[in-house]
Backbone as numpy.savetxt, mean C-alpha at the origin, in Angstrom:
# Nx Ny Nz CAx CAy CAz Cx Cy Cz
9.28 24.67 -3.41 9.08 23.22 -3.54 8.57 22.66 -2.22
7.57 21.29 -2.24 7.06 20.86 -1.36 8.44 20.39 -0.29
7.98 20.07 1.04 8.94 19.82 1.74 8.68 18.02 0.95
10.01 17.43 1.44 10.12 15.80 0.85 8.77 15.22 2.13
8.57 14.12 1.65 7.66 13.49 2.53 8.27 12.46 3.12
7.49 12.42 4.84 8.24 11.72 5.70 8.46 9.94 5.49
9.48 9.57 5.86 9.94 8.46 5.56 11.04 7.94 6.40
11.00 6.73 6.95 12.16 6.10 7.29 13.11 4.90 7.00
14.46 4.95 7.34 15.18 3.56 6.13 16.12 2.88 7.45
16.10 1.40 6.66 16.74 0.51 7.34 16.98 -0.52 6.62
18.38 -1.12 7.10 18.56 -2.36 6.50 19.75 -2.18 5.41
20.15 -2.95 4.39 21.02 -2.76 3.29 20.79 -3.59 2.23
20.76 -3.70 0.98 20.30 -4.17 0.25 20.00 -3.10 -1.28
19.33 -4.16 -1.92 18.25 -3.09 -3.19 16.96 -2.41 -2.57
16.56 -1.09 -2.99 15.52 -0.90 -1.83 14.11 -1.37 -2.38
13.48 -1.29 -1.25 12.34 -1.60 -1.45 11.69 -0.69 -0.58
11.01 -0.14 -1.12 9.71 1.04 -0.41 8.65 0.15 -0.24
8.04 0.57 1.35 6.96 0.16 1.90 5.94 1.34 1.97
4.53 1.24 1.82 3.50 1.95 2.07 2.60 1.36 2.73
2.15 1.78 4.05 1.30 1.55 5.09 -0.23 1.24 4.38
-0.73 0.86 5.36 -2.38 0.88 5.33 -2.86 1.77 5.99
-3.94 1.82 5.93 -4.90 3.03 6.87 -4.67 4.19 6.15
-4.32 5.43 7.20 -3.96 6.37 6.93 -2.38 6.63 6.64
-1.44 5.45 6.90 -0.60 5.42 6.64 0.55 5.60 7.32
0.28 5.41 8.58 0.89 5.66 10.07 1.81 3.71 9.81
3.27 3.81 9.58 3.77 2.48 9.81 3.40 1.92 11.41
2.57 2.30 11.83 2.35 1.66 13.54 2.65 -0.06 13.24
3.61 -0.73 13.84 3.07 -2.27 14.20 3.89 -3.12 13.19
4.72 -2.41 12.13 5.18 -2.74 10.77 6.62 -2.93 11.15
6.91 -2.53 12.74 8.82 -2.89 12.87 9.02 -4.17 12.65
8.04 -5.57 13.30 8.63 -6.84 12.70 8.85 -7.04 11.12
8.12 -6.39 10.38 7.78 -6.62 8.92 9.36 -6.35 8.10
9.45 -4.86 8.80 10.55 -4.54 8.68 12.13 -4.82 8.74
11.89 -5.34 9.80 13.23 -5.97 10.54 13.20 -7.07 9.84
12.76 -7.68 9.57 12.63 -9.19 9.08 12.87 -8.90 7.51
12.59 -7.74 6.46 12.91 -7.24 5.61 14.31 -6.59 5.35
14.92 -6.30 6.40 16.23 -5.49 6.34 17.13 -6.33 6.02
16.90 -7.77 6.51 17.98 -8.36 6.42 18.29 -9.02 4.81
17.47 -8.32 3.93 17.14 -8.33 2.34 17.53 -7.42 1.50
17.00 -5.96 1.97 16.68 -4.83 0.86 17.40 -4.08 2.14
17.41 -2.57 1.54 17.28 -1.05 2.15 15.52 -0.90 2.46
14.67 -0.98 3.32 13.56 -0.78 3.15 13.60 0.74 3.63
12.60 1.47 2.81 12.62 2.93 3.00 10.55 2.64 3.23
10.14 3.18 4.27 8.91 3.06 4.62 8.33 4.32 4.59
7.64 4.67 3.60 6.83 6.17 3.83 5.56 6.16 4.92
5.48 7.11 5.13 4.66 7.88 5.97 3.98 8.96 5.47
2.93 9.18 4.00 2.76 9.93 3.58 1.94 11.16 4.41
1.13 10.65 5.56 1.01 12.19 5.99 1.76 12.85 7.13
2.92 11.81 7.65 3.70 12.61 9.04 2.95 11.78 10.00
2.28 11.29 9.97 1.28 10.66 11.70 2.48 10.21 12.01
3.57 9.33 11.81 4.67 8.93 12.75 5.39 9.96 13.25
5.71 11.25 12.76 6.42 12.14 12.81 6.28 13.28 13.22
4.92 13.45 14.04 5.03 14.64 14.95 3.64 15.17 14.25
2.75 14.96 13.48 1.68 15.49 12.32 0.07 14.51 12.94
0.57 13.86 13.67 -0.78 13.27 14.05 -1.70 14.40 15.11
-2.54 14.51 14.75 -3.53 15.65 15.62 -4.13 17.16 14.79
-2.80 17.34 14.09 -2.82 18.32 12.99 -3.97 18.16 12.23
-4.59 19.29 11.50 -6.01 19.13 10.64 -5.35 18.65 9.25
-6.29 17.45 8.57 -6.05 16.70 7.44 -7.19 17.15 7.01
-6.31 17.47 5.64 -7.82 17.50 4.06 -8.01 15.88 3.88
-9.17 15.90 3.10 -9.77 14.94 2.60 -8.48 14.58 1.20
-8.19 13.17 1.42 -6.54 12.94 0.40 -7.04 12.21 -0.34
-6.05 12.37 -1.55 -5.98 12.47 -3.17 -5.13 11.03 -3.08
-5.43 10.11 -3.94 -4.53 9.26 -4.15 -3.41 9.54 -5.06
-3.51 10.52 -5.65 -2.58 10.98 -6.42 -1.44 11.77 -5.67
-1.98 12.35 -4.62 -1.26 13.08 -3.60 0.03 11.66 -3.34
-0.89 10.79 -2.84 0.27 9.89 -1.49 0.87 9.49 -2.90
1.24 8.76 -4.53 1.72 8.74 -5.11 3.18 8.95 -5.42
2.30 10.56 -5.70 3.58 11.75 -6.23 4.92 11.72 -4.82
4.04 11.68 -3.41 4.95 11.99 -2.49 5.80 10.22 -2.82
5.14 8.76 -2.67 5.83 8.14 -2.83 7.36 8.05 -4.21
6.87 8.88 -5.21 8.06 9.20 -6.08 9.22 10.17 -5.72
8.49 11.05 -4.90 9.76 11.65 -4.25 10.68 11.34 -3.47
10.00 10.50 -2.98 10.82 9.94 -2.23 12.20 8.99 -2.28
11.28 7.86 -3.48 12.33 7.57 -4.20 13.15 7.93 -5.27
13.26 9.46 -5.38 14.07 10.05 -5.93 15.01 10.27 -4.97
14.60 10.50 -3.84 15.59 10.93 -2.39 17.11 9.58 -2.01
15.97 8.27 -2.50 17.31 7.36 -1.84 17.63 6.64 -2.99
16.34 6.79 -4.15 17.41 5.84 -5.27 18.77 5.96 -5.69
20.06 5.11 -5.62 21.24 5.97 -6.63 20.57 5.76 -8.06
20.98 6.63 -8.70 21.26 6.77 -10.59 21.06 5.85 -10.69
20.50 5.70 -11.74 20.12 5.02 -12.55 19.76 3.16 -11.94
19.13 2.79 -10.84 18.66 2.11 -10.17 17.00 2.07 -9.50
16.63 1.14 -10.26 15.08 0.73 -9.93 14.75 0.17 -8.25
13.36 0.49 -8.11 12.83 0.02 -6.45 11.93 -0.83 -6.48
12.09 -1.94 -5.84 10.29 -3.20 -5.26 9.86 -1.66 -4.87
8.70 -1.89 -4.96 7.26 -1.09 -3.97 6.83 -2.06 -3.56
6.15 -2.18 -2.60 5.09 -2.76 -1.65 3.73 -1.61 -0.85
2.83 -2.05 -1.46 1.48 -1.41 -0.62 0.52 -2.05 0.21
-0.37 -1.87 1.05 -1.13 -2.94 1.32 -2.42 -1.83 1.69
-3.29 -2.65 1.57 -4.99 -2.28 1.99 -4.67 -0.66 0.56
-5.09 0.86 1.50 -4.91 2.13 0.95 -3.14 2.17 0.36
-2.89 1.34 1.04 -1.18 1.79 0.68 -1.32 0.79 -0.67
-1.72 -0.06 -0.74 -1.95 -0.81 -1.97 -2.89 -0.57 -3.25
-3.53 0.81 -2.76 -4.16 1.73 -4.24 -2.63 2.84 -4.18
-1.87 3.30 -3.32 -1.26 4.51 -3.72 -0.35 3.61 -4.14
0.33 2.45 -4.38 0.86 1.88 -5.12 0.87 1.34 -6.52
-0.60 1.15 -6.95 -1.35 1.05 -8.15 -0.95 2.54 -8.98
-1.29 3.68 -7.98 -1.03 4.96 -8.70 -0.22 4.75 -9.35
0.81 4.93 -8.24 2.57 4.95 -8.57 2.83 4.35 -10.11
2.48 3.59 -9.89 3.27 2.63 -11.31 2.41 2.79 -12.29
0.84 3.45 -12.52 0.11 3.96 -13.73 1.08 5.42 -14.14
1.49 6.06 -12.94 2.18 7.30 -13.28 3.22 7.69 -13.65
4.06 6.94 -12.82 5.81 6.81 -12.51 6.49 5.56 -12.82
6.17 4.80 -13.93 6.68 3.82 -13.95 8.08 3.50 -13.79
8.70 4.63 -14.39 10.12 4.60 -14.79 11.58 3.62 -14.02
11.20 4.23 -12.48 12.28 3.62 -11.45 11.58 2.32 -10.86
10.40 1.99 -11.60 10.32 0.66 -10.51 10.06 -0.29 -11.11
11.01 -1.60 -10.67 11.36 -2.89 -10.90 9.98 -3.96 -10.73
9.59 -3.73 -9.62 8.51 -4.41 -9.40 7.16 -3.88 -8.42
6.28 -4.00 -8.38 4.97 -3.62 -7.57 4.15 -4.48 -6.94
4.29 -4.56 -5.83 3.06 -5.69 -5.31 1.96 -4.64 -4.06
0.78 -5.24 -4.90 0.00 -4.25 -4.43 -1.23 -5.45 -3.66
-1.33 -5.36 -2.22 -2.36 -6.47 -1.04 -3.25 -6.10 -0.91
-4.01 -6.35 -1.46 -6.10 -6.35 -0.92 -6.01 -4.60 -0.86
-5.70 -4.22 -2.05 -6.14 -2.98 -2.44 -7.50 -2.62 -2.32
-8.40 -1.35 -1.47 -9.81 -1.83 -1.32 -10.52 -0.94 -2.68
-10.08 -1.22 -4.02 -10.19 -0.30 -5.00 -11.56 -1.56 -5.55
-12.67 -1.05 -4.80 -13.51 -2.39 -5.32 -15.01 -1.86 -6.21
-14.59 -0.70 -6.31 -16.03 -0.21 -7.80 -15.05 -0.81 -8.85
-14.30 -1.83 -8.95 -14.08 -2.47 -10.36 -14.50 -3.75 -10.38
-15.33 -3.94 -9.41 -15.91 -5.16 -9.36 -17.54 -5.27 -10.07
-18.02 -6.03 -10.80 -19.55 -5.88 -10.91 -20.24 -4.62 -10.12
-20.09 -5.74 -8.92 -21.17 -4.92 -7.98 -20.68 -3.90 -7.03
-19.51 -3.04 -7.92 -18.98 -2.41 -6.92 -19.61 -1.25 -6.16
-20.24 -0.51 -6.95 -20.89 0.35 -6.13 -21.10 -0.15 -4.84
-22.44 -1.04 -4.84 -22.61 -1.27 -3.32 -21.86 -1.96 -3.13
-20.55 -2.75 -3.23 -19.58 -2.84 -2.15 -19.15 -2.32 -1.43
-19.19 -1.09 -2.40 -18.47 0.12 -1.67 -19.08 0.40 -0.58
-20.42 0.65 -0.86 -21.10 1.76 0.38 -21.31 0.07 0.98
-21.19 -0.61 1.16 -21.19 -2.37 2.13 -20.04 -1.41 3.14
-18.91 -1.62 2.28 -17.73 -1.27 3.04 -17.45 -0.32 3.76
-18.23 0.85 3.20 -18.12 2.03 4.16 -19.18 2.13 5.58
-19.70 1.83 5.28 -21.06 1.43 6.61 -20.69 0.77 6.98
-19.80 -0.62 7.25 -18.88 -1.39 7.93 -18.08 -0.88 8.95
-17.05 -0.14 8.09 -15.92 0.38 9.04 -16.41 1.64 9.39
-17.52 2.59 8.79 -17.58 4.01 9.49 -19.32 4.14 9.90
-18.94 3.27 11.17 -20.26 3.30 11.91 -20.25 4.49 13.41
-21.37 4.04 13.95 -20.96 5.64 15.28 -19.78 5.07 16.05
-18.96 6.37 16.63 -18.18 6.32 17.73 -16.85 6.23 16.67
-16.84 6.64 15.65 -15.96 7.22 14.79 -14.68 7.56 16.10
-13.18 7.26 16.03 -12.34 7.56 16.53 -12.01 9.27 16.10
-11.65 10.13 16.62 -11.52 11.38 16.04 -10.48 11.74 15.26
-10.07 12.67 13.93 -8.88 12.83 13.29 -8.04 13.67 13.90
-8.48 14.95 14.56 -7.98 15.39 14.95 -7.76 16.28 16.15
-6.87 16.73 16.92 -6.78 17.22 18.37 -5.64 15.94 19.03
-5.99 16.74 19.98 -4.84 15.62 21.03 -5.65 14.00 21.20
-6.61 13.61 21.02 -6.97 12.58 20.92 -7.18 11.61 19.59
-6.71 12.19 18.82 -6.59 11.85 17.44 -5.96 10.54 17.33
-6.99 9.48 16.45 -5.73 8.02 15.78 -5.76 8.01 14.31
-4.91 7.72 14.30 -4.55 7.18 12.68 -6.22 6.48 12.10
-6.29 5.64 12.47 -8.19 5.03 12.60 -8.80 5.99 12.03
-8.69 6.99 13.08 -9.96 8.16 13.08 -9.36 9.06 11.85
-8.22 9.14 11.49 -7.59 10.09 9.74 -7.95 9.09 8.92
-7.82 7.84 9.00 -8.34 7.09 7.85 -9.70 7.10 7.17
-10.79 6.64 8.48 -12.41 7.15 8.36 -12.80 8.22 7.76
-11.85 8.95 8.58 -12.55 10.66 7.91 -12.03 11.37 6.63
-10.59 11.12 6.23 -10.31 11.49 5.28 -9.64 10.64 3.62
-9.85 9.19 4.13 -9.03 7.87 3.39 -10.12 7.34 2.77
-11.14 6.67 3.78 -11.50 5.62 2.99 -12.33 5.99 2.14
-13.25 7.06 1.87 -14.37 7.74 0.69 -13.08 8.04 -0.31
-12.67 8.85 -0.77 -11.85 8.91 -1.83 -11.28 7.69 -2.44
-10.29 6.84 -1.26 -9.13 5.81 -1.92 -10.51 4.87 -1.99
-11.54 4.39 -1.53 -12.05 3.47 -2.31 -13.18 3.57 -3.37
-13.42 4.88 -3.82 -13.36 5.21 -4.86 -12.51 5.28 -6.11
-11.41 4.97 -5.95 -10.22 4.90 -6.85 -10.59 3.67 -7.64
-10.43 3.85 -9.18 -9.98 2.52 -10.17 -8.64 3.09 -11.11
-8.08 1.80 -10.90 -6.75 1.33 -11.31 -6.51 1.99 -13.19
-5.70 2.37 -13.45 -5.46 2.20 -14.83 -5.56 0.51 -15.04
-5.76 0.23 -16.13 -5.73 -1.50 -16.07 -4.78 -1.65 -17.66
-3.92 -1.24 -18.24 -2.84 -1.38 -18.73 -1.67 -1.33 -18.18
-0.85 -1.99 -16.66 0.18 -1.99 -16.23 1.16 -2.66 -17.15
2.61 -1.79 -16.98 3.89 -2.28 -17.74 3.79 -4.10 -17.58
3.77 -4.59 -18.79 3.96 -5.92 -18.63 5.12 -6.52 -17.59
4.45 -7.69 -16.98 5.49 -8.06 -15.67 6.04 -7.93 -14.43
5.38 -6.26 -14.32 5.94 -5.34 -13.11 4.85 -4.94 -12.14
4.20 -6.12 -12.36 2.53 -5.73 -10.89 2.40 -7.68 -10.45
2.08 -7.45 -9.50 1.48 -8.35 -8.57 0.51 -7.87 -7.82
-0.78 -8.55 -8.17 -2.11 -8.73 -7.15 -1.61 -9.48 -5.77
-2.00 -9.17 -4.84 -2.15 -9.89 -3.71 -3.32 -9.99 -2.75
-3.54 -11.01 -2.46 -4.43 -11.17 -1.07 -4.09 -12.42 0.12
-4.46 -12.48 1.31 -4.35 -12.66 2.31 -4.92 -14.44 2.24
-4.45 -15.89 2.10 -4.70 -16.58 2.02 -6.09 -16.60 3.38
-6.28 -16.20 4.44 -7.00 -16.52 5.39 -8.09 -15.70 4.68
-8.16 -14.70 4.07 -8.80 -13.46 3.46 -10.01 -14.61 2.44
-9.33 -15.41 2.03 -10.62 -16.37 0.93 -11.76 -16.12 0.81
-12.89 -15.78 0.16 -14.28 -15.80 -0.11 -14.87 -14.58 0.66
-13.63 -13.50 0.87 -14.06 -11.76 1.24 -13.93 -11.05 0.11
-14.39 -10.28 0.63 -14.42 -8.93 -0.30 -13.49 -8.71 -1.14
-12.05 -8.02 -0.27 -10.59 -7.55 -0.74 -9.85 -8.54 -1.55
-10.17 -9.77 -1.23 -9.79 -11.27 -1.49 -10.43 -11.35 -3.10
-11.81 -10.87 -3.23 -12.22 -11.31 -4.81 -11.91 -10.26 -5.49
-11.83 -8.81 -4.44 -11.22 -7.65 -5.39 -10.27 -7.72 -6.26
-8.91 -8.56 -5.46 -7.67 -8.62 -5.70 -7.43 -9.71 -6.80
-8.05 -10.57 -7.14 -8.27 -11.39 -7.97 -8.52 -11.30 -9.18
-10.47 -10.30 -9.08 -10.70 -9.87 -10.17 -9.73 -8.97 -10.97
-9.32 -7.95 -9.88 -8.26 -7.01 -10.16 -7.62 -7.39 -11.34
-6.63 -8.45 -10.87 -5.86 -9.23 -11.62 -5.93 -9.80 -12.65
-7.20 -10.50 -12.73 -7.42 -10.95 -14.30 -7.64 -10.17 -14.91
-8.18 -8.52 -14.74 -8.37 -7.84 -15.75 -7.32 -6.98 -16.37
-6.50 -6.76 -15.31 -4.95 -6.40 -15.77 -4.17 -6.72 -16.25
-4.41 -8.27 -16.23 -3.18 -9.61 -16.91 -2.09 -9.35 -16.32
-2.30 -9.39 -14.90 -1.02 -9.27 -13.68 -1.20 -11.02 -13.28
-0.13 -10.86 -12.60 0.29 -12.08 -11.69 -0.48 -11.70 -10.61
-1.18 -12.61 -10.05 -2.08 -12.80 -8.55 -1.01 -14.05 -7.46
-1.30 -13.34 -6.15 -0.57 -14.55 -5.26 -1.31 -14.28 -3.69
-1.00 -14.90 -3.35 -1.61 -15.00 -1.97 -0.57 -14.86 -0.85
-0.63 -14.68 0.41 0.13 -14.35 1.63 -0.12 -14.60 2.29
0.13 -15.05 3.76 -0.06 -15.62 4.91 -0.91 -14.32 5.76
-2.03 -14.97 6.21 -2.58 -14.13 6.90 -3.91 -13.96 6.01
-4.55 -12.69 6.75 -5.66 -11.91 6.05 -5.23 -10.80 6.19
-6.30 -9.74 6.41 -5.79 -8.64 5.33 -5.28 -7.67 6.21
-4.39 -8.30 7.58 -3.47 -7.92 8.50 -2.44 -8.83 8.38
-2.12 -9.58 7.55 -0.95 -9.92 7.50 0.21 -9.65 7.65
0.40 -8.28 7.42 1.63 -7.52 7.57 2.22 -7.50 8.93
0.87 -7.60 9.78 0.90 -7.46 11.83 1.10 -8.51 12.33
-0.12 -9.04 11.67 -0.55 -10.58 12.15 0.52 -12.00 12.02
1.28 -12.00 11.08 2.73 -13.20 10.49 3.16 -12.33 9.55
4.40 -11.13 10.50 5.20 -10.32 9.73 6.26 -11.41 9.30
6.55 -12.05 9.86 7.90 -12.87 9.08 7.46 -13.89 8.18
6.53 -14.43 8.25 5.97 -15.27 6.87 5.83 -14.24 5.57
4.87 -12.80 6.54 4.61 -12.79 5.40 5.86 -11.69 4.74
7.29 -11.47 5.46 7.97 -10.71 4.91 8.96 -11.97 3.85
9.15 -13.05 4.53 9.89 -13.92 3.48 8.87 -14.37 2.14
7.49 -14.11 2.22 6.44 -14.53 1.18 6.42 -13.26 0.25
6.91 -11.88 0.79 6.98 -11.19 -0.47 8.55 -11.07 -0.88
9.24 -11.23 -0.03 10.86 -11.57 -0.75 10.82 -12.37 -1.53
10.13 -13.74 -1.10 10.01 -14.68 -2.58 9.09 -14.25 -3.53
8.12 -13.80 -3.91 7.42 -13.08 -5.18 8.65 -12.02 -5.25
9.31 -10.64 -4.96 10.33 -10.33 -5.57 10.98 -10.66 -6.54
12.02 -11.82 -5.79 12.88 -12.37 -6.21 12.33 -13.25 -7.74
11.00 -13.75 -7.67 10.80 -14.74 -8.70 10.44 -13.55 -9.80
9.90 -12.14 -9.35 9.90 -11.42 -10.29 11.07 -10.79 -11.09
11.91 -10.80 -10.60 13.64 -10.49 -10.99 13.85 -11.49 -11.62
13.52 -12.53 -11.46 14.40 -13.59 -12.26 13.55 -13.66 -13.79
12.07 -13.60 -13.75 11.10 -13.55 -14.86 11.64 -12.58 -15.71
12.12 -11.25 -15.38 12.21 -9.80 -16.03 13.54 -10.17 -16.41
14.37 -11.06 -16.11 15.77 -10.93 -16.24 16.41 -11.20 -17.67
């Protein structure tokens, strides 16, 4: 059996699993966190190890299905019996969250998934796509791997061609998804992704403080702005 995938927990509460952006390195996410603990158990994956000693190491080109499956294991690791989890994803962590709940619905209560960059479901997605990729992967590429290796440079090289190639199942369990985007985010890309997203899923759409660093940028707005979508989703399902 695979080894479990890396992850760390804090706080006390109902849990709620977090999934990074990028490559998935929680770098920058302790306010988000901390400001979350005082709510849930937050259990934060790290699906490839970059926090944990794995940054520099050679990365394949990743499967969104990969970071998924590892996010279910995980919460097999801290769920008790017979007890459901919030997920939270944002940017890439907000398609391996989409997975999750097309696949694994079973243990989770609720899903909120932020400026997912899953944007060939848009009209014009194709060339959004390649918009988007010639954007962020221009020269002077940060490197993935060796001793000079960033999270940046694993994302470029092995994240963003696959995960934004990804489209969503668009039959989610009634009630148990939330679209999100970045109120500062308005009249971008990720911003109409997350929208369209939404109407075609017949999910709930909401917005968050910030753009599509919110998580860095107003961790405590935007950690009490997804405690309240939570919570209003618990009370809807109830």
């Amino acid at each position: 059996m695979a080894d479990t995938p890396s992850y760390d927990v804090t706080g006390r509460g109902p849990v709620l699993l977090l999934v990074p952006g990028g490559a998935g390195h929680p770098m920058g996410l302790g306010p988000l966190t901390e400001r979350l603990a005082s709510r849930f158990t937050v259990v934060t994956y790290d699906p490839l190890g970059l926090a944990h000693g794995r940054l520099g190491h050679p990365v394949a080109e990743q499967r969104v299905a990969d970071w998924s499956e590892g996010a279910r294991r995980v919460l097999e690791e801290v769920l008790p019996e017979g007890e459901t989890a919030s997920v939270f994803g944002t940017s890439s962590g907000g398609i391996a969250v989409l997975d999750l709940l097309a696949r694994h619905p079973g243990r989770l209560a609720h899903v909120v998934a932020h400026e997912p960059p899953c944007v060939t479901v848009l009209p014009d997605g194709a060339a959004r796509r390649a918009e988007l990729i010639e954007q962020l992967d221009g020269p002077g590429r940060p490197p993935a791997e060796g001793g000079s290796a960033t999270p940046m440079g694993v994302f470029l090289a092995r994240v963003l061609r696959p995960f934004t190639a990804y489209a969503p199942a668009l039959t989610p369990p009634p009630g148990r998804l939330t679209l999100a985007a970045g109120a500062a985010s308005r009249g971008q890309l990720l911003h109409r992704t997350a929208e369209f997203l939404a109407a075609r899923m017949g999910c709930a759409f909401t917005e968050f403080p910030g753009g599509h660093l919110g998580t860095l940028d107003h961790p405590v707005e935007f950690a009490d702005s997804l405690a309240g979508t939570l919570r209003s989703s618990a009370r809807t399902s109830a």
